[in-house]
C-alpha positions in Angstrom: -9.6 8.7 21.6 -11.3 7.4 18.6 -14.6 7.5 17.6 -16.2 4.1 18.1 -14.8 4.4 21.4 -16.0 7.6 22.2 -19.3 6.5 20.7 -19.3 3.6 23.1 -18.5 5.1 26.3 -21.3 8.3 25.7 -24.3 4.8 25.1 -22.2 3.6 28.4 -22.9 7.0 30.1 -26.7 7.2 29.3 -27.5 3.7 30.1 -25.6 4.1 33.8 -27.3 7.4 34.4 -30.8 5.7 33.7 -29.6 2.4 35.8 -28.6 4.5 38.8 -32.0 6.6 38.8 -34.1 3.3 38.4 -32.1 1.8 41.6 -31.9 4.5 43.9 -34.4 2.8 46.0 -32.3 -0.3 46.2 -29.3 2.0 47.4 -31.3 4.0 49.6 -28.7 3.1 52.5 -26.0 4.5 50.3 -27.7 7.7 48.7 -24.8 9.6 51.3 -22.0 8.6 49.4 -23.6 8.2 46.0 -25.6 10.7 45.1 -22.8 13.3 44.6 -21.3 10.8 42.4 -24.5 9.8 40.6 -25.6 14.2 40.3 -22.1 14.8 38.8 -22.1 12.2 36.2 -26.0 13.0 35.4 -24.7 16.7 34.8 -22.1 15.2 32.7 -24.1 13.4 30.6 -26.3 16.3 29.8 -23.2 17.9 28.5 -22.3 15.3 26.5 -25.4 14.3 24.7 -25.3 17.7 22.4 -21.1 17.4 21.6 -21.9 13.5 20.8 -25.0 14.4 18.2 -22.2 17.1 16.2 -19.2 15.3 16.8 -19.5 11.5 16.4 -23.2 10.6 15.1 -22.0 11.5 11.8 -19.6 8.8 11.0 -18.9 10.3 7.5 -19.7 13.7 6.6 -21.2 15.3 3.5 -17.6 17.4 3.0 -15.8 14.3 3.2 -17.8 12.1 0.6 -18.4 15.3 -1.6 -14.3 16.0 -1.7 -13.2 12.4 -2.2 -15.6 11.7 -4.9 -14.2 14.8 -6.8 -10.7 13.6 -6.3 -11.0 10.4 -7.7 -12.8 12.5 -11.1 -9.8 14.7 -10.9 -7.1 12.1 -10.5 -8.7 10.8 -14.0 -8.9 14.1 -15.7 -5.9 15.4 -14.4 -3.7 11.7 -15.4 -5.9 12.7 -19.1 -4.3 16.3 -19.8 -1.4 15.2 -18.1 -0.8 12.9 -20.7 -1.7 15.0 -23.9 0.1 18.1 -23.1 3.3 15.5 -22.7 1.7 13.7 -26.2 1.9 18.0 -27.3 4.9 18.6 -25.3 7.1 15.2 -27.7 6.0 16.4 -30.7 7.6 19.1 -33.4 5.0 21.2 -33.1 6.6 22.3 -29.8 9.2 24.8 -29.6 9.0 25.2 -25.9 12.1 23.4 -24.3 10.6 23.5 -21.0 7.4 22.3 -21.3 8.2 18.6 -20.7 9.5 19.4 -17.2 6.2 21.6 -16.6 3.9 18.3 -17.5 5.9 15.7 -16.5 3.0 14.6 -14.0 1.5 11.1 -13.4 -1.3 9.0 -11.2 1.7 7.8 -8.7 2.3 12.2 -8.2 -1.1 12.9 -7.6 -1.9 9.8 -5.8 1.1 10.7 -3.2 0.1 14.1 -3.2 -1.9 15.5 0.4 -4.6 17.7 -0.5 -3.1 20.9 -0.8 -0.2 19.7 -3.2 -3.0 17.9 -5.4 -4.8 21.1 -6.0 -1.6 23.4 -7.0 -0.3 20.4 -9.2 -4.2 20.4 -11.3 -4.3 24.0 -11.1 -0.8 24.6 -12.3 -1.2 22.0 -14.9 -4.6 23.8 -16.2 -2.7 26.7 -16.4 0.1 25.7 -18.4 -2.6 24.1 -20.9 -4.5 27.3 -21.4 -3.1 28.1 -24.4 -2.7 24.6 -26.3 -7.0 23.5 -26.1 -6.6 22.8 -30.0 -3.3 20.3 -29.2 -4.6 18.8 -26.4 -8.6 18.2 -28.1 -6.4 16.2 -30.6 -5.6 14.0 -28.0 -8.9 13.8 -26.2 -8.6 16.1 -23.6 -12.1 18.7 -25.0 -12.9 21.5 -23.9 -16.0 19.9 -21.9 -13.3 18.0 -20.4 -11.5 21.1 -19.4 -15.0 22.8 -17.5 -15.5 19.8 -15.7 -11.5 19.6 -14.6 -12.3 23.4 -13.7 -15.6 23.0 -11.9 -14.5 19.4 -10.2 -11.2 21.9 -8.7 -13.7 24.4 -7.7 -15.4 22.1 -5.5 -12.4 20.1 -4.0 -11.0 23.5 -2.7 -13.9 24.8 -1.0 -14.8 20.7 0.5 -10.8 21.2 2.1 -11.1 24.6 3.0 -14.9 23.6 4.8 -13.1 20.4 6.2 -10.1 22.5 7.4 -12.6 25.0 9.2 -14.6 22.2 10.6 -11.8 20.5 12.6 -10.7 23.7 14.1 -13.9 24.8 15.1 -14.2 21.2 16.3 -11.0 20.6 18.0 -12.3 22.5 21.1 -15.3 20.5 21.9 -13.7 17.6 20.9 -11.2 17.8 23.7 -14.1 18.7 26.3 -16.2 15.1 25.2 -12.9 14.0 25.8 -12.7 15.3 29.0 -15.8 14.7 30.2 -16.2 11.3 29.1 -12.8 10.5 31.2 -14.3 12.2 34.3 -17.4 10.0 33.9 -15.3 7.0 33.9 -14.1 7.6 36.9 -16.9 8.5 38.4 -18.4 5.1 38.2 -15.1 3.7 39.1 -16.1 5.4 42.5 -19.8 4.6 42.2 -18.3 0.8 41.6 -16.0 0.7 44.9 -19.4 2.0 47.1 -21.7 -0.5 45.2 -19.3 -3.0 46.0 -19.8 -4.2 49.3 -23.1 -5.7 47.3 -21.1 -8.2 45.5 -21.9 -11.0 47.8 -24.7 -9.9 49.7 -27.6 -11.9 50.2 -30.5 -9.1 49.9 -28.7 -6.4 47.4 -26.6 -8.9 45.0 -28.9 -8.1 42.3 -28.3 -4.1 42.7 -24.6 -5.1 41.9 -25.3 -7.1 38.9 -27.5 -4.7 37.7 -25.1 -1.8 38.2 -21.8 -4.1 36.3 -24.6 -4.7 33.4 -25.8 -0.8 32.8 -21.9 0.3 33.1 -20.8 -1.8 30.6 -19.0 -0.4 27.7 -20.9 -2.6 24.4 -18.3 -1.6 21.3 -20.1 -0.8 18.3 -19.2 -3.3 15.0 -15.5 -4.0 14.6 -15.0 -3.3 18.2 -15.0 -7.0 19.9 -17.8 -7.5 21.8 -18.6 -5.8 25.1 -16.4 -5.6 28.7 -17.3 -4.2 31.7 -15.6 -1.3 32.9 -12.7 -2.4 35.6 
């Protein structure tokens, strides 16, 4: 279920839990058949609101925008000593047969590369031009450049390994908002068939337009406009 959806149907459950309290007078004849209904989706709610706040309220988290700003740096860096230890790697000075295989690394590598195989590439790559800092300073890859590459790494690793952590800690409670947000639903499509026999009555119409209005699901932007729930 994805998140704007999710979003949408937790403002759906907190709006219907405050309609139903506000017109339980207006359903008094009802209150039988409702209020289990009504008590089950309340307790639901209440076990939503703290999963919601930790799992969708942040739409972009701080690991996230830390770890793909440092990627972008790297790819730069990493394109920049790419191409001087291959600059190193062409010339006479070089007596090492394999080196151009060892650097033969460009953007379109590390841009296809998933976030594990973009790290060992840099790292490898630092590796291999530990010992050549005076060949590759010639061709503007300085040692500043190489600290930055270093501390830019650092900081991508432990923004994947936090990220990596966060989604399996979060993988549990993400399947119980599921859950509970699909039990609510049909909770009010059972609240909706009791409510129903208002629909074209002459003294509680208004209780049924009220209830369609509070138990509709409004999308957030880039979701269409709002429906009510069927």
């Amino acid at each position: 279920m994805e998140n704007n959806r999710m979003n949408s149907l937790v403002l759906r459950d907190k709006a219907t839990v405050e309609g139903l309290a506000d017109d339980k007078p207006h359903y008094e004849p009802l209150e039988e058949d409702i209020a289990p209904l009504r008590d089950e989706h309340a307790a639901n709610t209440l076990l939503i609101a703290p999963l919601a706040e930790t799992l969708l309220e942040t739409a972009t988290d701080d690991a996230t925008e830390q770890k793909t700003s440092s990627k972008k740096q790297l790819k730069n860096l990493g394109e920049r000593l790419a191409g001087a230890m291959q600059g190193y790697a062409a010339s006479k000075a070089n007596t090492d047969t394999d080196l151009p295989g060892k650097v033969n690394i460009n953007r379109t590598d590390l841009n296809e590369a998933d976030d594990a195989s973009f790290a060992t590439i840099l790292r490898n790559l630092l590796k291999v031009a530990e010992p050549f800092a005076t060949q590759v300073a010639k061709r503007e890859f300085s040692a500043e450049d190489r600290t930055e590459m270093e501390k830019l790494l650092d900081r991508f690793e432990k923004k994947q390994v936090k990220q990596q952590v966060n989604r399996t800690a979060g993988s549990t409670d993400l399947k119980k908002l599921e859950a509970l947000l699909r039990r609510n639903a049909s909770l009010i499509k059972e609240i909706r068939k009791q409510l129903k026999a208002y629909k074209n009555s002459k003294t509680k119409h208004a209780v049924w337009e009220r209830f369609v209005s509070y138990t509709k699901i409004i999308n957030r932007p880039g979701g269409g406009g709002s429906k009510p729930q069927p």
